[in-house]
N, C-alpha and C positions, 0 to 999 in steps of 0.2 A: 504493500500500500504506500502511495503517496498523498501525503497531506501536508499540506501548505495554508497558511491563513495569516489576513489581516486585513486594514485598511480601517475607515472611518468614516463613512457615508451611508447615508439610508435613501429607499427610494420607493414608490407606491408599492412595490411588492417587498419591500424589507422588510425587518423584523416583524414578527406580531407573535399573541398568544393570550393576549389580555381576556378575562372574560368578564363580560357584569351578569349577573344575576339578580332575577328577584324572586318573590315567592313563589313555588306553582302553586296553579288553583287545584285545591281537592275534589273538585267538583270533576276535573277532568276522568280520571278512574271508572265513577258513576255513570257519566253520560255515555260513555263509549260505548258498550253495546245497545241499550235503546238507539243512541243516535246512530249507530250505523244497522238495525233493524229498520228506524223511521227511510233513513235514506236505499236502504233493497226498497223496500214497499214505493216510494215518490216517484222513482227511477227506473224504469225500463232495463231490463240485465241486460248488460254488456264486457265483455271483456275486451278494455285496450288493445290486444294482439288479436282478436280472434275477430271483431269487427271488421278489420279492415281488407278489403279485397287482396286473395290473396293469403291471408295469415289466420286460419284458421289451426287448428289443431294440429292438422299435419303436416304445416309449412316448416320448414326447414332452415334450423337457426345454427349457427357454429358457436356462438359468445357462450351457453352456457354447460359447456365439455370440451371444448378447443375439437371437437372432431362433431360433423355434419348432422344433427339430428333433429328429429321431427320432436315439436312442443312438446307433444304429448308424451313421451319415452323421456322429457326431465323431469326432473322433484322441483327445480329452480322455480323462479319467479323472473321469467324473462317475456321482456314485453318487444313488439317488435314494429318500427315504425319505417311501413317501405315508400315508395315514390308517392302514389297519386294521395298517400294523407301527406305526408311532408309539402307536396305542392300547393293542397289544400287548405292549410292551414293557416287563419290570420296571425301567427306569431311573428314578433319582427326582430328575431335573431333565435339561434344554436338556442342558448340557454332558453329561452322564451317555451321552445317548441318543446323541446324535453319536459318544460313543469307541465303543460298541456297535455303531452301526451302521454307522458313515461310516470305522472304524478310526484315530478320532485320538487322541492320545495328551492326557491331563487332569491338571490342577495346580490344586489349587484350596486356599485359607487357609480350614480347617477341614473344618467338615459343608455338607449345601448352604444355601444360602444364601450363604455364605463367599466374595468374589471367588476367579473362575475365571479358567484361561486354560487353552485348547486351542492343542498345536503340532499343524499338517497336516505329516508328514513332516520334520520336526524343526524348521519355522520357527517363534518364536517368535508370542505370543498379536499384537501388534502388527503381525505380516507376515499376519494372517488379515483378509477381509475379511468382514464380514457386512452382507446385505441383507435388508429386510423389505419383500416385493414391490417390489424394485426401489431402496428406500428405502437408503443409507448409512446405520447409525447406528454409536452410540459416543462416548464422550468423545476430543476433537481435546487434549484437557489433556495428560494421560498416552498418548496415544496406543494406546488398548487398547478391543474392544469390551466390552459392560457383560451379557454372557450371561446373567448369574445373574439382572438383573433379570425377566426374559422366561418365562412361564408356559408349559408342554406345553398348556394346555388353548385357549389359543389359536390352535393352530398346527393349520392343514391338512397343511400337506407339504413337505417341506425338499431342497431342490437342492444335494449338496457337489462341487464342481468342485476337484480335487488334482491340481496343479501349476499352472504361469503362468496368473494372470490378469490381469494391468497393459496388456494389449496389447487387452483388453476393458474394462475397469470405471477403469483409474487406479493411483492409489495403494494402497497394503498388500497387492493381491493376490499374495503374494510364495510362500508355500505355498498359500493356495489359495482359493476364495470359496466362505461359507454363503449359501445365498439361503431365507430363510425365509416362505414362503409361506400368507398369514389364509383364512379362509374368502370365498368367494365365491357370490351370490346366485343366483339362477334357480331352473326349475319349479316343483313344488307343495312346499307348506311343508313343512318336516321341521324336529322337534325334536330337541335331544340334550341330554343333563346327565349328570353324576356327582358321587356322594358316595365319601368315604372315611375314615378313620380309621386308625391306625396309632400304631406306640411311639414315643417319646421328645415326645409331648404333640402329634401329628400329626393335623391336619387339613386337608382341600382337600374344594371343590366348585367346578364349572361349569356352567354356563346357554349352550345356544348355538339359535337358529332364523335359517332361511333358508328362503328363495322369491322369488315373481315376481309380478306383477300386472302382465300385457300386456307394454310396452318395460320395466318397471322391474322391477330386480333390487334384493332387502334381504337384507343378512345383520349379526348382532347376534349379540358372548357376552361372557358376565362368567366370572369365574373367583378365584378367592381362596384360599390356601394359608396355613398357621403352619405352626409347629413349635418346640418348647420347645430341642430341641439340648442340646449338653453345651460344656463351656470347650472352644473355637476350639484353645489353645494347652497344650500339656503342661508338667504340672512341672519346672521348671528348664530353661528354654528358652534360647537362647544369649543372647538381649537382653535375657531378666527381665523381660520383661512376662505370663507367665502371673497370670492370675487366674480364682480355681475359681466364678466362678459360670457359670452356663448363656448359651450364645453362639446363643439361638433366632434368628426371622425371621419375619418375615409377607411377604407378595406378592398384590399384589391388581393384577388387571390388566383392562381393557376393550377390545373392537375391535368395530368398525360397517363397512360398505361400504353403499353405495348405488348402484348401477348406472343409466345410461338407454340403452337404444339405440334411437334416433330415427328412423331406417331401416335396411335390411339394410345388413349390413359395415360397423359405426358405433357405439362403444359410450364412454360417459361415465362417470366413475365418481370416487365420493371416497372416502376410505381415512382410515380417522383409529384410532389406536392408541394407548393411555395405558396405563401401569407405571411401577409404585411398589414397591419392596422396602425393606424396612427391616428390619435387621440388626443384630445385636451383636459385637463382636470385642474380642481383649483388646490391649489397648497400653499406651503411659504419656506421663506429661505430666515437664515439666522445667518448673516455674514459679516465679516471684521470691515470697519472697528468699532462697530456699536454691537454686533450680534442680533441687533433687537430684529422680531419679529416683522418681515413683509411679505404680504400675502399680495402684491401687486403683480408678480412677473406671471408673464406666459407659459405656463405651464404644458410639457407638450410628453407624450408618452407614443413611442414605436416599439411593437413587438414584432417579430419576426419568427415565425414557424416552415422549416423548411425540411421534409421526409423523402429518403430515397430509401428502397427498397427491391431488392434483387428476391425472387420465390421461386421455388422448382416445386410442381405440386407431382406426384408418379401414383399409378395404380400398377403394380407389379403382376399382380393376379387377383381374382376374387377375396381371397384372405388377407392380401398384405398391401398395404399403401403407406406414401411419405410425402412428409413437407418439408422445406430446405425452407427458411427468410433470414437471410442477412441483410439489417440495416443500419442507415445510418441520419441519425435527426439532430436538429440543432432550434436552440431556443435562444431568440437572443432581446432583451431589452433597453432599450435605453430612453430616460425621463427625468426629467427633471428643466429648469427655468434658465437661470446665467449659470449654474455649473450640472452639467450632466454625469449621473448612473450608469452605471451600465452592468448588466448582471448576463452571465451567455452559458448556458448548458451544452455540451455534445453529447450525445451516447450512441454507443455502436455495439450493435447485438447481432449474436447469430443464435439462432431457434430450430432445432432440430425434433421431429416428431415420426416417429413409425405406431401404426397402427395395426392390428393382427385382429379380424374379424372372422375365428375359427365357424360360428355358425352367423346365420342372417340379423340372429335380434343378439347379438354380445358383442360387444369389442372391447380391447384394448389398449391403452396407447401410453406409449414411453415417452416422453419430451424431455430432452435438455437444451439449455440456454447457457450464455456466457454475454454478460452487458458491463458495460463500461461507462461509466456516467465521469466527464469532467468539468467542471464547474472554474470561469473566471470574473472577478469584479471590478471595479473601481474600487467597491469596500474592503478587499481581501487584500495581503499584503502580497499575495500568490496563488496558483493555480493549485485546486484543489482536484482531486480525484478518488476513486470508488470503482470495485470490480464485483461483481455478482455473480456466482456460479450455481446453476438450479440443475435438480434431478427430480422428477414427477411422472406417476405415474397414474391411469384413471381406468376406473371400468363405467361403464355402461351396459345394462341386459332387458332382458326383457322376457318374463314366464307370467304366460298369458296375460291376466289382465295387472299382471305386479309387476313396477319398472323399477329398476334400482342404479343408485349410484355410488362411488366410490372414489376418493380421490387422496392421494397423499402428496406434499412437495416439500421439500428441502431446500431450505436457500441458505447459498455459504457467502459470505459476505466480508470484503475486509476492512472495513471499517467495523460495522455492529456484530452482533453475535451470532451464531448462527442460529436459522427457525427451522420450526417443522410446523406446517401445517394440514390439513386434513377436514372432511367434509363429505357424510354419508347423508343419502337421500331415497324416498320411495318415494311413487305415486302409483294411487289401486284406480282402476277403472269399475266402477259399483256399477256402472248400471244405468238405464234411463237417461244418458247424459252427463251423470256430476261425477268428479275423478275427486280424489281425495290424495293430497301428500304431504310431506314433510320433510324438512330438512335441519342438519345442524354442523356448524361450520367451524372453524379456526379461522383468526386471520392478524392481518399483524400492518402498521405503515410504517416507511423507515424515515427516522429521522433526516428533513432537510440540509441542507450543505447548511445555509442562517444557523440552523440547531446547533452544527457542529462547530462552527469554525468563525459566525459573525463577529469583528471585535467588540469586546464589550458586552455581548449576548450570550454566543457560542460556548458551547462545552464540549471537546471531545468526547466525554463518557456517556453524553446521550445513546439511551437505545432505544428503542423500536418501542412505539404503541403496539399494547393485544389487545386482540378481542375475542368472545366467544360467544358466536349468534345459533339462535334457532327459530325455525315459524312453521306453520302449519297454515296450510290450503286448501279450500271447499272451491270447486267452479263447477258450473253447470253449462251447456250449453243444447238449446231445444233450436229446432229451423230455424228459424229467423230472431232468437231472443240469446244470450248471454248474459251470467252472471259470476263473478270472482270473490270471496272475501277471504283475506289470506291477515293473520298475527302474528308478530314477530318481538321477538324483545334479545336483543343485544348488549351486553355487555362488555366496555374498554374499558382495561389497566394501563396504566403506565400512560395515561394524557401527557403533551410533551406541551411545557406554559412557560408561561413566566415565575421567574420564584423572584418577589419584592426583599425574602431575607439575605441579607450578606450573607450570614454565615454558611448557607446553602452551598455560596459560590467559590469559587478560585481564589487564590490570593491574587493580589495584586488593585490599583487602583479602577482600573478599568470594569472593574465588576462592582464598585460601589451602590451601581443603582439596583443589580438584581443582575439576573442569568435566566438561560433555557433549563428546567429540568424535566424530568419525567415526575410530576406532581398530585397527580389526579385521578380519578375513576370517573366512569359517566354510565348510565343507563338509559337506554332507548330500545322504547318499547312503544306497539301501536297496531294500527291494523287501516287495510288497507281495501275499500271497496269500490269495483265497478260493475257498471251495469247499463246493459242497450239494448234496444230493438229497433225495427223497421215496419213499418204499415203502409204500403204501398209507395211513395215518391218521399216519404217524411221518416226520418232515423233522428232517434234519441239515443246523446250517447253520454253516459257522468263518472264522477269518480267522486270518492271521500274518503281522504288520510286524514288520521286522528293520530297524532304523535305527541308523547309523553319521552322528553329527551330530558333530563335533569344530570345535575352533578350528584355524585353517590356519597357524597360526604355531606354535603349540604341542604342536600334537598331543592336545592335552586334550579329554574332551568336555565337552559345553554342559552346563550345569546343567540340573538337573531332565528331564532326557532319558532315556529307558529304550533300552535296546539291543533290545528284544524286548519286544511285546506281541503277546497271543493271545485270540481269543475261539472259544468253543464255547457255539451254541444247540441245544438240540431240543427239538419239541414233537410231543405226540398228542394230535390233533385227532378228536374225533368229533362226530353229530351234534349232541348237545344239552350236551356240557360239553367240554372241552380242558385239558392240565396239560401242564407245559412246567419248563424249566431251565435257565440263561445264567450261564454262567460266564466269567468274566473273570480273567485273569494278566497282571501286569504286572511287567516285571523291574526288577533294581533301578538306581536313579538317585543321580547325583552332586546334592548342593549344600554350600553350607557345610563345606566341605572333609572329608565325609564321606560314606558310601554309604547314602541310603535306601534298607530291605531290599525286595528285592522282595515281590508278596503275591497273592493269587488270593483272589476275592469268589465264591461262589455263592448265584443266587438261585434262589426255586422259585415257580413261581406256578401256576394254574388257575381255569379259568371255567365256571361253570354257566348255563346258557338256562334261566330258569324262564319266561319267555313269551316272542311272536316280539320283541318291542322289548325286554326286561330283562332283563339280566344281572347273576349275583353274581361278586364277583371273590377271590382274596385272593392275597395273595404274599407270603414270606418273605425278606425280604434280608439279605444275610450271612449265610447259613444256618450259618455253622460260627462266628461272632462272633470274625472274624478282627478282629486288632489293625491298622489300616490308617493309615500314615504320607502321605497327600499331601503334602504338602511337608513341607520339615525343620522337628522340633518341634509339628507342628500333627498332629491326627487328626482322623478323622472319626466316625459312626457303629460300632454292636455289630446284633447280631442288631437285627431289626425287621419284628414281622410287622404287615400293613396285611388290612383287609377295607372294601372298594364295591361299590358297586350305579350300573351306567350304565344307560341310558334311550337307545335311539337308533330312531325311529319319524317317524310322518308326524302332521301337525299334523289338526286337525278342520275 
């Protein structure tokens, strides 16, 4: 191992750990199952993955066994969100469309643009893993992935697996794993684009074509998004850095694949993806020779996310197949006013997987990895580094109507210590419709580079948050109606925070104010329901989480955590146009030793077919130009209506 540290600067993604707390309400316990009885009975059954064309029971999801299976042969909780909802959707970014769909709950510093963080069932933004085909990204600095950077227009279809995933992928999957999935090439060409326009100085377009020529597979799209925004931060905010000018964004992003397959059961392929956001926020500088606080400068924040990817997918014979992915990603940021940040991740992994399917409904599969994560700052006094070496192994079967899971993984690590984790599953098919399963998991996040080595912050001896989750799942699904209600309660050891005691920390001066340690427990626990139908041109579709996420010492709950979110979609679809309306409620949440009020969004949208490939679109968000607090002090958007025009056809 090489480890190197120092330096003296913070930056929108530096240090943190702080938590406020206040009371929970007792009341929450009581209402939970009445309230989620009243809401099956108001709500038409639906299940998130099983409504959507396409994804029923037996669609075919890879995020929650690293190997190819149909929903219904997992124990997981994997939701699955493919093209024509993602298109559909009035969400107006990545994060937006996951709390919509996937039911996770969203914090995010301003309008979009604004760093984001999604909890999965109350674990924090850092216990979420995200993949982009396969691909780890995120900054290894702060420990957090970088959502906002990441455009809708690039994304084919997204995998959310909620609960344990460490006992599959590694580290952070502690609530749960995104797998974000590019467009992929093959048969005759098809094109696709959109434009659009909207309030507060809105614009986005994308370009996307794919096809085949014989063995080879090409897929290409650009995409590019502004927005002029309003100030990030409200008057008179607790740390004084409001400043009223407009906190816009740009985002422009690229992805390419290339496919070969050289004979049947054999397929090559490169992956290469670039994003670029750039952002304005408000903040302040303390600089010589007065120090004193000014929150006047131009505050400017660029992230950069850039993934290549090399994969060899082989089916050897009916029994045996492989996945080769080496790659290599980079996170880079840099922000701040008159003196700029800059924080820059690499990692370069290679992922190895054989799978051995002796009969139709069993398999097996071995995977090893080897990842490399190196981190450099402005704040560091040198470049820091980290090597991860994983051995996992998984079964999946299936005797008759009982499916089962298995999984064990090993991570050796030279920095932290090394883990094991682990995570068995069933699900029985009864009968009539409603499957019944269960699951119980291991799992563990690693300590951030900040944790390890920020001056002043840092501790080498940081280790690894655990955890140990379990849930249980009811879903039903009749012709035309779906229903899910799934409980879960999870518990983390070894929270990584802040310790305010000196004595806690290091010697030396630099630790005077406090340090990273492993300080805490937390409990989150909750249960999660959906439910939809259809009656001719007209689909109802809702969800309702009830999350109970508190400290285990205290009894407090976690900041920025809501006790209850809900959503309600419906749409009327007919042949040549559709109109539709999604409402969103979200209760209110602790920080800052105060209660952000709770608030409910509605948007409205509809679409016209003026020929078989064009459509007009338009949609109203915030239709009621609700006052909306994301995090303490910060707002986001008012009313905002948009009008596009997409293109989706076959090429000449």
């Amino acid at each position: 191992m090489r480890h190197r540290a120092g330096g003296n600067r913070t930056g929108p993604h530096g240090v943190c750990g702080r938590k406020a707390h206040v009371s929970v309400d007792p009341s929450l316990r009581r209402a939970l199952l009445p309230a989620a009885v009243s809401c099956l009975t108001c709500l038409s059954p639906w299940s998130p993955a099983s409504a959507q064309p396409g994804a029923d029971a037996s669609t075919i999801v890879v995020t929650g066994a690293r190997e190819a299976l149909a929903r219904d042969r997992l124990a997981g909780d994997v939701i699955v969100i493919d093209g024509e909802r993602l298109r559909g959707s009035a969400a107006d970014s990545l994060e937006d469309l996951l709390r919509r769909e996937a039911g996770l709950q969203l914090s995010r510093s301003g309008p979009p643009g604004a760093n984001a963080g999604l909890f999965i069932r109350g674990a924090g933004s850092g216990n979420t893993l995200v993949l982009i085909d396969g691909v780890r990204i995120g900054a290894a600095t702060a420990g957090l992935p970088e959502l906002e950077a990441l455009s809708l227009g690039q994304i084919e279809r997204i995998e959310v697996l909620r609960g344990p995933g460490s006992s599959l992928y590694g580290a952070d999957a502690v609530g749960g794993v995104v797998q974000i999935f590019t467009r992929r090439g093959g048969g005759p060409l098809r094109l696709s684009g959109h434009v659009a326009a909207g309030g507060y100085g809105t614009r986005e377009a994308s370009a996307a074509a794919s096809g085949g020529v014989g063995p080879v597979e090409l897929s290409a799209g650009l995409a590019g998004e502004r927005q002029t925004g309003v100030s990030a931060l409200r008057p008179g905010d607790l740390f004084g850095n409001h400043n009223p000018d407009d906190d816009g964004y740009s985002r422009r992003s690229a992805q390419a694949q290339i496919g070969w397959r050289p004979v049947d059961g054999q397929r090559l392929s490169l992956q290469v993806l670039d994003a670029v956001l750039k952002s304005r926020y408000d903040g302040s500088e303390y600089l010589p020779p007065t120090y004193a606080q000014d929150a006047s400068g131009d505050f400017r924040s660029r992230t950069e996310l850039r993934s290549v990817a090399l994969r060899h997918e082989a089916r050897w014979s009916e029994a045996w197949r492989t996945q080769l992915l080496v790659s290599d990603q980079r996170s880079n940021l840099a922000s701040g006013a008159s003196v700029t940040d800059r924080f820059r991740t690499d990692r370069r992994g290679i992922d190895a997987q054989l799978t051995w399917q002796p009969l139709a409904a069993h398999t097996l599969t071995l995977a090893l990895s080897h990842l490399v994560e190196e981190a450099r700052s402005t704040s560091y006094a040198g470049d820091v580094e980290r090597d991860n070496d994983a051995l996992a192994l998984a079964y999946a079967g299936r005797f008759g109507r009982l499916s089962l899971q298995a999984e064990w993984r090993h991570d050796d690590n030279s920095v932290y210590d090394s883990v094991d984790t682990g995570r068995v599953g069933a699900a029985w098919a009864l009968g009539g419709g409603l499957r019944l399963r269960g699951l119980v998991g291991t799992t563990f996040r690693a300590p951030s580079f900040n944790d390890l080595v920020y001056p002043g912050y840092g501790v080498p001896t940081v280790g690894p948050e655990r955890g140990r989750s379990a849930e249980l799942g009811l879903e039903w699904r009749g012709d035309r109606a779906d229903a899910a209600l799934t409980v879960y309660r999870n518990r983390v050891r070894d929270l990584i925070g802040y310790e305010p005691d000196r004595s806690w920390c290091p010697p030396g001066p630099a630790y005077d104010y406090g340090c990273a340690r492993n300080i805490g427990r937390a409990r989150l626990q909750g249960a999660t329901l959906s439910g939809g139908a259809q009656w001719g041109a007209l689909s109802l579709r809702g969800t309702a989480d009830f999350l109970d996420a508190t400290d285990s010492a205290t009894g407090a709950r976690l900041t920025r955590r809501a006790a209850h979110q809900q959503t309600l979609a419906a749409d009327w679809r007919q042949p040549r146009w559709s109109a539709g309306a999604e409402l969103v409620r979200v209760g209110a949440r602790p920080e800052g030793g105060r209660m952000l009020a709770a608030y409910a969004t509605l948007d409205l949208k509809a679409r016209v077919q003026l020929a078989p490939a064009w459509q007009l679109e338009a949609k109203l968000l915030n239709a009621t130009d609700r006052d909306v607090e994301p995090a303490r002090d910060y707002q986001s958007l008012g009313r905002q209506a948009w009008v596009g025009l997409r293109y989706q056809g076959q090429g000449f």
